[in-house]
ZADO-1210 file (C-alpha; in nm, 4 decimals, padded with zeros to 6 digits):
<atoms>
<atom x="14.0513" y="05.4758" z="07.5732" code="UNK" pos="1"/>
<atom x="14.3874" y="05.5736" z="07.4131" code="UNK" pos="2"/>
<atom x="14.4580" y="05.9287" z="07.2909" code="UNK" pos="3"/>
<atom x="14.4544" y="05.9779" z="06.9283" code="UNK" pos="4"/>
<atom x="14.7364" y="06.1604" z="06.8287" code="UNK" pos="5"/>
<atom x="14.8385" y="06.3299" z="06.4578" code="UNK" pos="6"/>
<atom x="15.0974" y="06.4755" z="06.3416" code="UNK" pos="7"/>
<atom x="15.1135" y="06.6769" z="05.9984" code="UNK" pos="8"/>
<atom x="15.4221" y="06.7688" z="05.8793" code="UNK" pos="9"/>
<atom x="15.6497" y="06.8152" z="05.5508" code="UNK" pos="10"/>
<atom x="15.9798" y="06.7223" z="05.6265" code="UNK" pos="11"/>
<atom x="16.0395" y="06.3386" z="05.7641" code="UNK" pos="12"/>
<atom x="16.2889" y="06.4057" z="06.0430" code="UNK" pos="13"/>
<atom x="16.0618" y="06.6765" z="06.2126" code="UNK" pos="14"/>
<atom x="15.7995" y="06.4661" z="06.1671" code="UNK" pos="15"/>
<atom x="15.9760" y="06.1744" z="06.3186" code="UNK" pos="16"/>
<atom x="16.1505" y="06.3697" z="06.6096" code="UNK" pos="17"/>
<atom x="15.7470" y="06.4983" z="06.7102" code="UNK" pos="18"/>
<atom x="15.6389" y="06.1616" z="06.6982" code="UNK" pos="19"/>
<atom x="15.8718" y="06.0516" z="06.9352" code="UNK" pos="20"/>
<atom x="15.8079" y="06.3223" z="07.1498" code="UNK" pos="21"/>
<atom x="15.4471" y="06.2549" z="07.1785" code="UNK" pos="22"/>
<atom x="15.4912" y="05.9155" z="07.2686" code="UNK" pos="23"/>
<atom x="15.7563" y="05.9765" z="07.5285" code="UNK" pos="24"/>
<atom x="15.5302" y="06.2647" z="07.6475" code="UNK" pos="25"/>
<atom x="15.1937" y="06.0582" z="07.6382" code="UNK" pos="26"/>
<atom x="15.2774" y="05.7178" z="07.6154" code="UNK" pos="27"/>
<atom x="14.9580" y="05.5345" z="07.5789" code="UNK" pos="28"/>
<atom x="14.8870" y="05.7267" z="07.2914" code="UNK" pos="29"/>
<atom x="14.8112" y="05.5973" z="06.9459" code="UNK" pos="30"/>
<atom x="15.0781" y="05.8854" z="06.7297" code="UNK" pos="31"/>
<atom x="14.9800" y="05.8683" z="06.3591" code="UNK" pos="32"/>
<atom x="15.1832" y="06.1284" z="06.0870" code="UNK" pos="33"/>
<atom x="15.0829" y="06.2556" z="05.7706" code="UNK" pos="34"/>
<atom x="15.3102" y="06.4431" z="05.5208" code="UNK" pos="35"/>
<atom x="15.0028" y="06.6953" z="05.3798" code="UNK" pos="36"/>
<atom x="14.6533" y="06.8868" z="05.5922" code="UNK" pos="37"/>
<atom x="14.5125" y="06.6693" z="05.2793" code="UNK" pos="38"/>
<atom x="14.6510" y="06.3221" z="05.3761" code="UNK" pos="39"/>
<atom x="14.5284" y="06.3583" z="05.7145" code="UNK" pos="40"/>
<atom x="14.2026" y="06.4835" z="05.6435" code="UNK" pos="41"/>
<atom x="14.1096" y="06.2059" z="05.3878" code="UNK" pos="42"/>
<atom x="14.2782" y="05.9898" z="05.6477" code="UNK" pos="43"/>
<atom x="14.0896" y="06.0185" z="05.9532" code="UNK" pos="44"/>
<atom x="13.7513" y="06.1147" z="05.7371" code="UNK" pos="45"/>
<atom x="13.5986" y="05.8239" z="05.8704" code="UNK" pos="46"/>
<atom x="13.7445" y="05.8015" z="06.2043" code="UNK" pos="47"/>
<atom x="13.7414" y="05.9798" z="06.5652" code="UNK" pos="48"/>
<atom x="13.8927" y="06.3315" z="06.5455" code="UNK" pos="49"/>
<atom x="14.2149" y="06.3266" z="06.7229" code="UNK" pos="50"/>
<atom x="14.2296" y="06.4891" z="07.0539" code="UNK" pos="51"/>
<atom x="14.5509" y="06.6460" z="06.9341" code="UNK" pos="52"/>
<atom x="14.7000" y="06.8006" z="06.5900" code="UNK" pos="53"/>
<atom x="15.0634" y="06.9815" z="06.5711" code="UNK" pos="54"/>
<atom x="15.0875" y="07.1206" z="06.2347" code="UNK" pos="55"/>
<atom x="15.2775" y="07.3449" z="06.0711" code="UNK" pos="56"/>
<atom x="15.1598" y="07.7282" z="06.0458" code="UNK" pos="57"/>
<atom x="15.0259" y="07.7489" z="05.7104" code="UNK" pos="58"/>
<atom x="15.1301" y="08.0395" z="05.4818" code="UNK" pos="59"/>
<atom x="14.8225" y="08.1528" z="05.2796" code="UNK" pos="60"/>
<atom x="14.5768" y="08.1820" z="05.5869" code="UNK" pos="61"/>
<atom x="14.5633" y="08.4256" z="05.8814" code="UNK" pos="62"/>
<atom x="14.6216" y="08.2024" z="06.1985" code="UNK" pos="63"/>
<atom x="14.2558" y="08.2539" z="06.3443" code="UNK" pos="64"/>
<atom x="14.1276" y="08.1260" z="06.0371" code="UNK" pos="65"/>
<atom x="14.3708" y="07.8312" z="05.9601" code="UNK" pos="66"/>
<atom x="14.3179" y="07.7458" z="06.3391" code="UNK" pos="67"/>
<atom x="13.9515" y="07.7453" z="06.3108" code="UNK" pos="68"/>
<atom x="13.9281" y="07.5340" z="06.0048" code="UNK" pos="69"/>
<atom x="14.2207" y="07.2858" z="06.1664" code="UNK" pos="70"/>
<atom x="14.0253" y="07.2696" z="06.4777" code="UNK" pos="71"/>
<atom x="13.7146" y="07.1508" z="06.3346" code="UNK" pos="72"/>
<atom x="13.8855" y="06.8985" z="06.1055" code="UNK" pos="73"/>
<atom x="14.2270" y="06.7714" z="06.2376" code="UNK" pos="74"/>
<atom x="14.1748" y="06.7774" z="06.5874" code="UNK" pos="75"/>
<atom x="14.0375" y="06.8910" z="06.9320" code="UNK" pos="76"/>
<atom x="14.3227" y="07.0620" z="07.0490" code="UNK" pos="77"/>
<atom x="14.6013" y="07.2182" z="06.8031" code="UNK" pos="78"/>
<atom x="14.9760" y="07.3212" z="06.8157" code="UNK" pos="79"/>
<atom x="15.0820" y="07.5336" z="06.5424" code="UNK" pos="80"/>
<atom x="15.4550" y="07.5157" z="06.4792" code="UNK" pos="81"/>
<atom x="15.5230" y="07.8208" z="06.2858" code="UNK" pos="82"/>
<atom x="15.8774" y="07.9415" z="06.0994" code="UNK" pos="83"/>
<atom x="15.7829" y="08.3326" z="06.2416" code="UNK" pos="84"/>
<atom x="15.5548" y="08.3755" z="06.5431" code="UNK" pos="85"/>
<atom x="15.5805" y="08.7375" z="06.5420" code="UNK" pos="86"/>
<atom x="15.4414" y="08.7678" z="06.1930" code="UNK" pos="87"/>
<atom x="15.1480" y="08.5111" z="06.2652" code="UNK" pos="88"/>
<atom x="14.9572" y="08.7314" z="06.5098" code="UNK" pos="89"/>
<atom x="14.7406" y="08.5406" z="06.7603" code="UNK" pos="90"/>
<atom x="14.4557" y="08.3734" z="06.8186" code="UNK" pos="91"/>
<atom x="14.1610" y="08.3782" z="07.0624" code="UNK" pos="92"/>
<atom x="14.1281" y="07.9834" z="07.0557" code="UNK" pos="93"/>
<atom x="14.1896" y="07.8596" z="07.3743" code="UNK" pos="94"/>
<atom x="14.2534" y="07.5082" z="07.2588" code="UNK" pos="95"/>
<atom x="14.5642" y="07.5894" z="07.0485" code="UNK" pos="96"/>
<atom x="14.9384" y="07.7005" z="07.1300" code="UNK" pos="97"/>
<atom x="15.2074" y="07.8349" z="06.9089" code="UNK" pos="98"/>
<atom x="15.5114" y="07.7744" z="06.9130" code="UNK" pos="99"/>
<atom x="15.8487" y="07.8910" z="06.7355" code="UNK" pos="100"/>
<atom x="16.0272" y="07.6726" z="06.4552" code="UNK" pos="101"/>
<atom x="16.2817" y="07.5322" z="06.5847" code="UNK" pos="102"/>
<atom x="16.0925" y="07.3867" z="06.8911" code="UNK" pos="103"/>
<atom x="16.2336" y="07.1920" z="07.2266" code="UNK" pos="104"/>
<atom x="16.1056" y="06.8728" z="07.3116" code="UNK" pos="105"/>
<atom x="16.0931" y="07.1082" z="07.6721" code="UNK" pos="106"/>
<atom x="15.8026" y="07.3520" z="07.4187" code="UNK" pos="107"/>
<atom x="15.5971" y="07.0313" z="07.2852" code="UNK" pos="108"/>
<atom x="15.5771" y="06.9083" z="07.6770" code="UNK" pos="109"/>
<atom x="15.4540" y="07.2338" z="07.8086" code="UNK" pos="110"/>
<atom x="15.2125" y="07.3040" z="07.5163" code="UNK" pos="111"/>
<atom x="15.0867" y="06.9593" z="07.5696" code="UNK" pos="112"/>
<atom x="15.0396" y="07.0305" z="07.9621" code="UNK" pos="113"/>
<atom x="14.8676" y="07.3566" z="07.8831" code="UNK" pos="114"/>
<atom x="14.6288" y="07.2191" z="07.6344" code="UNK" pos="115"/>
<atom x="14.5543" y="06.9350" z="07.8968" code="UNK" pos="116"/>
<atom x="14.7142" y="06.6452" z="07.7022" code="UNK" pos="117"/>
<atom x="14.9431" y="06.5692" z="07.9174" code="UNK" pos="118"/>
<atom x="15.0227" y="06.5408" z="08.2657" code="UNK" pos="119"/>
<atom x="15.3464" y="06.5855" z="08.4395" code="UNK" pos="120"/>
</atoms>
């Protein structure tokens, strides 16, 4: 079965460039992207949740609690992308990374590897 894939993300060109990423990093994957949490949600509300989300950190939440509600309703596995990591804090969640804005395709690869996504 193919990987489900999502990515949720504001601005068109970081969408697009994660996309890419994630099908050059797991290419059987079926990638879809959403510009809103809200679009995705209602999107896959009757569908499989995706084994992987990358998201951007959201503002009004503590992480552990934006990555526990993401978790259950975007996706198995998370990668927060977040504008300042040192102001996020962490989180106990084993099945989500965080990584700096701006990102590497190099950071997407390893996060995927770590959260078992990917292999090399």
């Amino acid at each position: 079965m193919q990987p489900k894939l999502i990515v949720v993300m504001d601005d068109p060109v970081v969408s697009m460039d994660l996309t890419q990423t994630l099908q050059k990093c797991v290419p059987n994957a079926i990638v879809q992207a959403f510009r809103s949490f809200d679009e995705a949600c209602e999107a896959i509300l009757n569908s499989a949740v995706a084994q992987l989300a990358i998201v951007r950190s959201p503002s009004t939440k503590s992480l552990p609690q934006a990555v526990e509600a993401m978790l259950g309703r975007l996706g198995e596995r998370l990668i927060v992308l977040s504008d300042d990591v040192a102001t996020m804090g962490t989180t106990d969640v084993s099945l989500a990374v965080v990584l700096p804005r701006p990102f590497t395709e190099e950071m997407i690869a390893d996060a995927l590897l770590s959260l078992g996504v990917a292999e090399r």
